[in-house]
Kinemage of the C-alpha trace (Angstrom):
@kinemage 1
@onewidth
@group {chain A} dominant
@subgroup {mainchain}
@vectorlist {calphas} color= white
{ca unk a 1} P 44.622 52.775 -13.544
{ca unk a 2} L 41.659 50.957 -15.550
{ca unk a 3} L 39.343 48.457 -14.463
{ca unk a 4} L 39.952 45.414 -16.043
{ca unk a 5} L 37.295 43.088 -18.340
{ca unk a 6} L 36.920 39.262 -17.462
{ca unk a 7} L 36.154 36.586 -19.691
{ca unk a 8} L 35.770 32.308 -19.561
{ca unk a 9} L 36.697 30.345 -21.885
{ca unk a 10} L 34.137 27.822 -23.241
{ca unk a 11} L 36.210 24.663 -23.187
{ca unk a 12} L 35.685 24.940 -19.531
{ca unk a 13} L 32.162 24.849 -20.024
{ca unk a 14} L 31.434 22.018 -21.832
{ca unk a 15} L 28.082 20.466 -20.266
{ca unk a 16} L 26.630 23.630 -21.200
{ca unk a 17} L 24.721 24.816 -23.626
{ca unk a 18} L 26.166 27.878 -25.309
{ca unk a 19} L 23.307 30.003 -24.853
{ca unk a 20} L 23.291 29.034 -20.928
{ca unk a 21} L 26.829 29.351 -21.095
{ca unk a 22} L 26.501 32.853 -22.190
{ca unk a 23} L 23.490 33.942 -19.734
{ca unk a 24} L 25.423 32.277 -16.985
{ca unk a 25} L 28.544 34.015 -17.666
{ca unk a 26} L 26.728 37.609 -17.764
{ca unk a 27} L 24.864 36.701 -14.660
{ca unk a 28} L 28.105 35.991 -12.700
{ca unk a 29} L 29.249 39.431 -13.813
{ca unk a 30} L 32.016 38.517 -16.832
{ca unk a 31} L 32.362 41.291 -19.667
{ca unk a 32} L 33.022 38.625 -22.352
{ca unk a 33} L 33.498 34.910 -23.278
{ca unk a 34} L 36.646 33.509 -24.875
{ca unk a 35} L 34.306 31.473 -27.868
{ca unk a 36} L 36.537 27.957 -28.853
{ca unk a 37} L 35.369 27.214 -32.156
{ca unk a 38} L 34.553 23.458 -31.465
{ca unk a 39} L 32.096 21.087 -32.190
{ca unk a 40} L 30.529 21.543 -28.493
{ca unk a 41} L 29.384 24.818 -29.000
{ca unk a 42} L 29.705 26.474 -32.404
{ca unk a 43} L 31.532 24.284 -34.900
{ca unk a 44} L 33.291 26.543 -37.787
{ca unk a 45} L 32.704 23.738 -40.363
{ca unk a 46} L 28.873 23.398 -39.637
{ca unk a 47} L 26.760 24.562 -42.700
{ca unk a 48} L 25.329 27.145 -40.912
{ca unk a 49} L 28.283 28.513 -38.893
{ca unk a 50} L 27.785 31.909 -40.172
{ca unk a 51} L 24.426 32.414 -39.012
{ca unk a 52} L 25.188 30.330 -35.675
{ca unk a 53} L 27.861 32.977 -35.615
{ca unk a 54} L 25.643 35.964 -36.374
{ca unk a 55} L 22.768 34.849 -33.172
{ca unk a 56} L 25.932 34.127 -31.093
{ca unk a 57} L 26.474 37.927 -31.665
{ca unk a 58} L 23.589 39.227 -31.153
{ca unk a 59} L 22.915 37.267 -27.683
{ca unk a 60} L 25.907 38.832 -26.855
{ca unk a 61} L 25.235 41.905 -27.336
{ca unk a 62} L 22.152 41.467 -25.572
{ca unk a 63} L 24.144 40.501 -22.620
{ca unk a 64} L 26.986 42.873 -22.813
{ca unk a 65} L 29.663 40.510 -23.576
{ca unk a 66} L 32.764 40.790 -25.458
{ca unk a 67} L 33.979 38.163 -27.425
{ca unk a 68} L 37.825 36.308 -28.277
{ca unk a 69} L 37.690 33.659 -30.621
{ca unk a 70} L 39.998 30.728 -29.463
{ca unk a 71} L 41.592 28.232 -31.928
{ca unk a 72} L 43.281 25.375 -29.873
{ca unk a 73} L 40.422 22.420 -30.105
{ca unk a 74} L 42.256 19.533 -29.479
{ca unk a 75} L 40.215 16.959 -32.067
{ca unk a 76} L 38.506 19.445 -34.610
{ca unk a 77} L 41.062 18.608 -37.803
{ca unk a 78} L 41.750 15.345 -37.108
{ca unk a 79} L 39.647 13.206 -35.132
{ca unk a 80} L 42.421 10.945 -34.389
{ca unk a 81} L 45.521 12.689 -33.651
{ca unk a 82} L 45.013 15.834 -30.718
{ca unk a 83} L 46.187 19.593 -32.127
{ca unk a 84} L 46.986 18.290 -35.277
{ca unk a 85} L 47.563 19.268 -38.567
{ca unk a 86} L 49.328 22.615 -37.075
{ca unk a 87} L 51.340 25.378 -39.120
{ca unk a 88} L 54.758 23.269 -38.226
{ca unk a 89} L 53.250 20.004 -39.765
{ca unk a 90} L 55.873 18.537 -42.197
{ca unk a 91} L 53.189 17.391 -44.812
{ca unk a 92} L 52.486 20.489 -46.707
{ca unk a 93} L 48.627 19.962 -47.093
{ca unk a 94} L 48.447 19.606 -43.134
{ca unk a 95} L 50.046 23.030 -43.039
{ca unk a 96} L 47.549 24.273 -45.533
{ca unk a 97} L 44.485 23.073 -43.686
{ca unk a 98} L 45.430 24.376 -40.517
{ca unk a 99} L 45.951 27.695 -42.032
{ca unk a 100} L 42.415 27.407 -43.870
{ca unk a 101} L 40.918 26.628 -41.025
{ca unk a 102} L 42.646 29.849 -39.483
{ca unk a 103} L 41.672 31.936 -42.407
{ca unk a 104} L 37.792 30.743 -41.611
{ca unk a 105} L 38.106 31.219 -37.815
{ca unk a 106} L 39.040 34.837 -38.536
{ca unk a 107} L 36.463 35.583 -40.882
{ca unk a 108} L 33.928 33.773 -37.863
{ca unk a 109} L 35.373 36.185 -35.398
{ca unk a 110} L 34.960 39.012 -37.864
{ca unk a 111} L 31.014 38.539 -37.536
{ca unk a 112} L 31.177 37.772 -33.777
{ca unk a 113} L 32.926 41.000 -33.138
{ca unk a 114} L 35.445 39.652 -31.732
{ca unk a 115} L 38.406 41.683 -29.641
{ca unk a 116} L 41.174 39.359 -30.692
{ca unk a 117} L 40.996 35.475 -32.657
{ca unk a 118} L 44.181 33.858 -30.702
{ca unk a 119} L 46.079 31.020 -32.585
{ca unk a 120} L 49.139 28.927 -31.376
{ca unk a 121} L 52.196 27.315 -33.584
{ca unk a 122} L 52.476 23.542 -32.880
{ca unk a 123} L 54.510 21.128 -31.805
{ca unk a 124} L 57.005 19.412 -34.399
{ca unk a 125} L 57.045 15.839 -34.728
{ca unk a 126} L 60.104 14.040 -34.001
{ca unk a 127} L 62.426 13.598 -36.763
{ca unk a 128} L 61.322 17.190 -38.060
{ca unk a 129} L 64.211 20.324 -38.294
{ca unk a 130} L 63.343 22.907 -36.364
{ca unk a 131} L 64.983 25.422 -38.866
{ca unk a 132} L 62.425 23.956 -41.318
{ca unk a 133} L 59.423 24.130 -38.849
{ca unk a 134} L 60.312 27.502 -38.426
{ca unk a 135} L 59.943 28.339 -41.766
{ca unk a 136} L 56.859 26.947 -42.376
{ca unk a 137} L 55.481 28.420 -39.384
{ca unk a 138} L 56.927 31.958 -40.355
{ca unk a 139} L 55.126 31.426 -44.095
{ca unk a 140} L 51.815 30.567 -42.477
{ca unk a 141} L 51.621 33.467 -40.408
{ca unk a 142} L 52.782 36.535 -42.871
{ca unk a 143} L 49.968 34.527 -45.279
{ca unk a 144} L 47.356 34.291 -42.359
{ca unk a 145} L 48.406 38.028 -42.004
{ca unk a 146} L 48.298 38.762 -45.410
{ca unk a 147} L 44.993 37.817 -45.924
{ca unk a 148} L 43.422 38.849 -42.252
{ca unk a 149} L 45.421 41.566 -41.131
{ca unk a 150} L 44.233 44.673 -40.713
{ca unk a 151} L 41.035 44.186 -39.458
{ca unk a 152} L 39.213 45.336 -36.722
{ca unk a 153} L 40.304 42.249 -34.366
{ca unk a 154} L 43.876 41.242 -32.979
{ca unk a 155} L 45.628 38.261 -34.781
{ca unk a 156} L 47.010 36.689 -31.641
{ca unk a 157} L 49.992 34.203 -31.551
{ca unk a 158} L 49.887 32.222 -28.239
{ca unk a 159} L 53.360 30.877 -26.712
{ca unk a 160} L 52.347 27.469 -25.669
{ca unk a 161} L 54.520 25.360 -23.268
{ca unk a 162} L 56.530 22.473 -25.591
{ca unk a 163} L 55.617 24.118 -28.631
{ca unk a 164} L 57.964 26.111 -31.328
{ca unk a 165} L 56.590 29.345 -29.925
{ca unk a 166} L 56.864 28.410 -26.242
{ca unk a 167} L 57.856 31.547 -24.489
{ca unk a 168} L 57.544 35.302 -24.871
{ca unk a 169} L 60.962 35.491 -26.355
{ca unk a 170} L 59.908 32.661 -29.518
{ca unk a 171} L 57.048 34.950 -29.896
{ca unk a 172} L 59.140 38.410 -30.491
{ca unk a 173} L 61.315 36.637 -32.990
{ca unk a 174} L 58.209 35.385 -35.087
{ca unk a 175} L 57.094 38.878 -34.592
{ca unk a 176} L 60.143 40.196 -36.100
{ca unk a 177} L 59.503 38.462 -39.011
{ca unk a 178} L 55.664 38.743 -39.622
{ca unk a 179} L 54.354 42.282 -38.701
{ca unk a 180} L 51.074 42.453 -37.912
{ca unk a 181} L 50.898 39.291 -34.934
{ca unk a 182} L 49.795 40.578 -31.596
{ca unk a 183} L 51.135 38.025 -28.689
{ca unk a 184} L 48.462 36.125 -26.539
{ca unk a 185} L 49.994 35.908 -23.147
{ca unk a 186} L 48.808 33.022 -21.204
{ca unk a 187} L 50.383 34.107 -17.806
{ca unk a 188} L 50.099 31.136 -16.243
{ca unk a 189} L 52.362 29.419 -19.092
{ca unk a 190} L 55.239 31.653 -17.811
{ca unk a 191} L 55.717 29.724 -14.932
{ca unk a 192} L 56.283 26.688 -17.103
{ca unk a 193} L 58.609 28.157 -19.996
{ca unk a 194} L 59.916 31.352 -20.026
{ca unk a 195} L 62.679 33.900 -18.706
{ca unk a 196} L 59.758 35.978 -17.302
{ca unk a 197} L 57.564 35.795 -14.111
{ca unk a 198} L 53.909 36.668 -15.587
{ca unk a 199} L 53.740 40.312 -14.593
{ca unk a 200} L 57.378 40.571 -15.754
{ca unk a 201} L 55.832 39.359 -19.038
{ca unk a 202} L 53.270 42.079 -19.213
{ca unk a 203} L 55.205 44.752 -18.356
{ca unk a 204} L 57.303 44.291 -20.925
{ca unk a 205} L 55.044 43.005 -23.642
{ca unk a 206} L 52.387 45.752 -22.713
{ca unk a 207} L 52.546 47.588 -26.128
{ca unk a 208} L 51.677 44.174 -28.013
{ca unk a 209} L 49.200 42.540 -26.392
{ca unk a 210} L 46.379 41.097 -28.033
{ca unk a 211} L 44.621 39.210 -25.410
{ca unk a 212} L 45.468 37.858 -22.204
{ca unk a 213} L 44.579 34.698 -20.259
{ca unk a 214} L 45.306 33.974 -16.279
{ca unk a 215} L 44.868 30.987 -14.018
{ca unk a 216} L 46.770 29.184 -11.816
{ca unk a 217} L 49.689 26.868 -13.044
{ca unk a 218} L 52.424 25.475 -10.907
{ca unk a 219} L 56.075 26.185 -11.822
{ca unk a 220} L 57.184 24.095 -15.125
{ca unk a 221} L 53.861 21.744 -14.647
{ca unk a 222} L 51.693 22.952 -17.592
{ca unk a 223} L 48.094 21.987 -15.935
{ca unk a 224} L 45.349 24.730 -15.664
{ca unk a 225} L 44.571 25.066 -12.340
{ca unk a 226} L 42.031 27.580 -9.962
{ca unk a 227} L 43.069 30.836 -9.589
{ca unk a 228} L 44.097 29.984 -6.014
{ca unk a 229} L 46.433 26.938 -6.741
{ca unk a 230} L 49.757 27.063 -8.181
{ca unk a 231} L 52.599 29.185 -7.798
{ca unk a 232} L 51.172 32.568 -10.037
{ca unk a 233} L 50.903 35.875 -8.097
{ca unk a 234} L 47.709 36.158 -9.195
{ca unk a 235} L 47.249 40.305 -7.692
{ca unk a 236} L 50.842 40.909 -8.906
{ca unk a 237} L 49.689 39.905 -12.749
{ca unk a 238} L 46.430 41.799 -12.434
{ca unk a 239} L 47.924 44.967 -11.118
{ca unk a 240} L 50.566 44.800 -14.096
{ca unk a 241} L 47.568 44.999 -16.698
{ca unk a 242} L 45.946 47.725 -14.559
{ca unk a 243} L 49.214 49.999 -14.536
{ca unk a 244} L 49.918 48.885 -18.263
{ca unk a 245} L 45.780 50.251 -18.790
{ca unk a 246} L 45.042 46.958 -20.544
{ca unk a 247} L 41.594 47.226 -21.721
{ca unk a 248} L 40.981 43.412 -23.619
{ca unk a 249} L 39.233 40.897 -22.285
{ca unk a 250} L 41.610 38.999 -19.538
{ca unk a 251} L 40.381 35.110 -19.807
{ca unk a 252} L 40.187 32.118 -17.901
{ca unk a 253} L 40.870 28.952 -19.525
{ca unk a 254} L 39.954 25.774 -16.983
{ca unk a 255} L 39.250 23.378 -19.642
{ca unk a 256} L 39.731 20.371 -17.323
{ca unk a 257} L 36.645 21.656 -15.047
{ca unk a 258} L 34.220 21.877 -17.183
{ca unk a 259} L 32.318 19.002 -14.748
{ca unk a 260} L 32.613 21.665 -11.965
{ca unk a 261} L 31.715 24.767 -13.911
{ca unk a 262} L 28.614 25.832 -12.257
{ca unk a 263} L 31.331 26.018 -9.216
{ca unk a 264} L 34.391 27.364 -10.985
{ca unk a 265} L 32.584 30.046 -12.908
{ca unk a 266} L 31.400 32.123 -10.171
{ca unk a 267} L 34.231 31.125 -7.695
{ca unk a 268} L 36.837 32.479 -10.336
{ca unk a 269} L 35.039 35.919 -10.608
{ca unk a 270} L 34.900 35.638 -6.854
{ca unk a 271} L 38.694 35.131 -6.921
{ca unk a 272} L 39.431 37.696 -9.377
{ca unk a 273} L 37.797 40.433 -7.575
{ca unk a 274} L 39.645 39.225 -4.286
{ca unk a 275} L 42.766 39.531 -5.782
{ca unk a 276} L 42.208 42.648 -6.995
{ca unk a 277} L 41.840 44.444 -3.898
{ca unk a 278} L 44.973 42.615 -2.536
C-alpha cells in the first residue's frame, strides 16, 4: 500500500503570508499546498500573476511541495454577492466570466505545476430550471475541457453540498457527458449529501480521482471541522486511498481557522499521522 501526500489549503491560512505559509507548511512536514487563487495570497487578476505564479513555483520546489490549484473564493468575481457568477448562472455573461476565469486559473496552475486545478458547479438561483442549469453547466465544462484538457494537470469537478453537482452520483452523470473531468472528492461532504460513506466513495471512485480533500464534518451539517470532530472515520478514509494506491495530494480545507492556524496546521499533520497507524 502507498504512503500517502498531505496538503493545506490556503484559505485556512489567511493571516499568513504566502511565503510563510509555504515554509511553515514544509516545516510541519506537508508534501504540498492546495493554492486558492484569491486576493490574500496570489490573486489571478493581478498584473503580475504570472510571475507571482512562476516564484510561487519555484519556492516550492525549493521546499518540496506539490501544488492543487483551488477555485472556490467566495468574493473574487463579485465583490458583492459570495460564489457568484458560477457556470449555472442564468445571465449568460456571468456564465462566461466564470468560465474565463476558469480558463485563466488553469493556465496559472499550468506554471505552478500543479497536480490537479479543482472547480465546483454552483448553486442555481431560485426561479432557475434545473434542466436548464444543467445545460449550461454541461456546455461550460466540455468548453473548459476543450480548451484545457489534456494537459499535464487534473481538471477536477468538486460535488459541493446544495449545489447542482452535490454528490458523487451528480458528478458521474456530468462525467458522462464531458470526458475528460476528474472528480474532486471532498470526503467530508459525503456525510452531508450523498449515498456513500467517504471511504465507500473512494473505493468506488478510485479510478477517477483527481484530488482529494478530508476533514471532519458532522452528518448533513456542511461546516469544516478538525480532523477529530464530526462523524468521518477519518483511518477508515485514509486506508481506502492507501489500498486504492492514491498518490495526489490529500488536502485539508479549514477555512474557518485560519485565526488558529499556527495551531491547526501542525495539529492536523499530528492527526493525520495518528490516524494512520489506527
Amino acid at each position: 500500500m502507498s504512503g500517502l501526500r498531505y496538503a493545506y489549503n490556503t484559505n485556512g491560512l489567511t493571516s499568513h503570508r504566502l511565503s510563510d505559509a509555504l515554509t511553515f507548511l514544509a516545516d510541519c512536514g506537508y508534501a504540498g499546498v492546495a493554492l486558492t487563487l484569491d486576493v490574500v495570497h496570489l490573486d489571478p487578476f493581478a498584473d503580475d500573476a504570472f510571475a507571482r505564479a512562476e516564484r510561487v513555483r519555484a519556492r516550492c520546489d525549493e521546499l518540496g511541495l506539490g501544488v492543487v490549484v483551488e477555485t472556490g473564493a467566495r468574493f473574487l468575481l463579485d465583490p458583492r454577492v459570495k460564489h457568484e457568477p458560477t457556470l449555472v448562472t442564468a445571465d449568460a455573461e456571468g456564465r462566461a466570466r466564470r468560465l474565463a476565469y476558469l480558463r485563466l486559473a488553469c493556465d496559472l496552475g499550468e506554471v505552478l505545476g500543479a497536480e490537479a486545478v479543482s472547480f465546483w458547479a454552483g448553486v442555481p438561483k431560485p426561479g432557475v430550471d434545473r434542466d436548464a442549469a444543467w445545460g449550461w453547466l454541461a456546455d461550460g465544462v466540455r468548453a473548459l475541457v476543450d480548451s484545457h484538457g489534456g494537459r499535464s494537470y487534473a481538471l477536477a469537478v468538486e460535488p459541493e453540498p446544495g449545489m447542482l453537482v452535490e454528490d458523487c452520483d451528480d458528478w458521474a452523470r456530468l462525467a458522462a457527458g464531458s470526458p475528460g473531468i476528474t472528480l474532486a472528492l471532498d470526503t467530508g461532504h459525503c456525510v452531508v449529501a450523498g449515498a456513500y460513506a467517504p471511504e465507500e466513495a473512494v473505493t468506488r471512485f478510485a479510478p477517477h480521482l483527481g484530488t482529494v480533500a478530508v476533514e471532519g464534518m458532522r452528518r448533513g451539517v456542511h461546516d469544516h471541522l478538525p480532523l477529530d470532530a464530526g462523524d468521518v472515520d477519518l483511518p477508515a478514509v485514509l486506508r481506502a486511498l492507501r489500498e486504492a494506491s492514491f498518490d495526489r495530494l490529500v488536502t485539508l480545507e479549514l477555512s474557518r481557522d485560519g485565526h488558529r492556524a499556527h495551531e491547526m496546521v501542525p495539529r492536523s499533520i499530528a492527526t493525520l499521522r495518528e490516524a494512520e497507524r489506527a
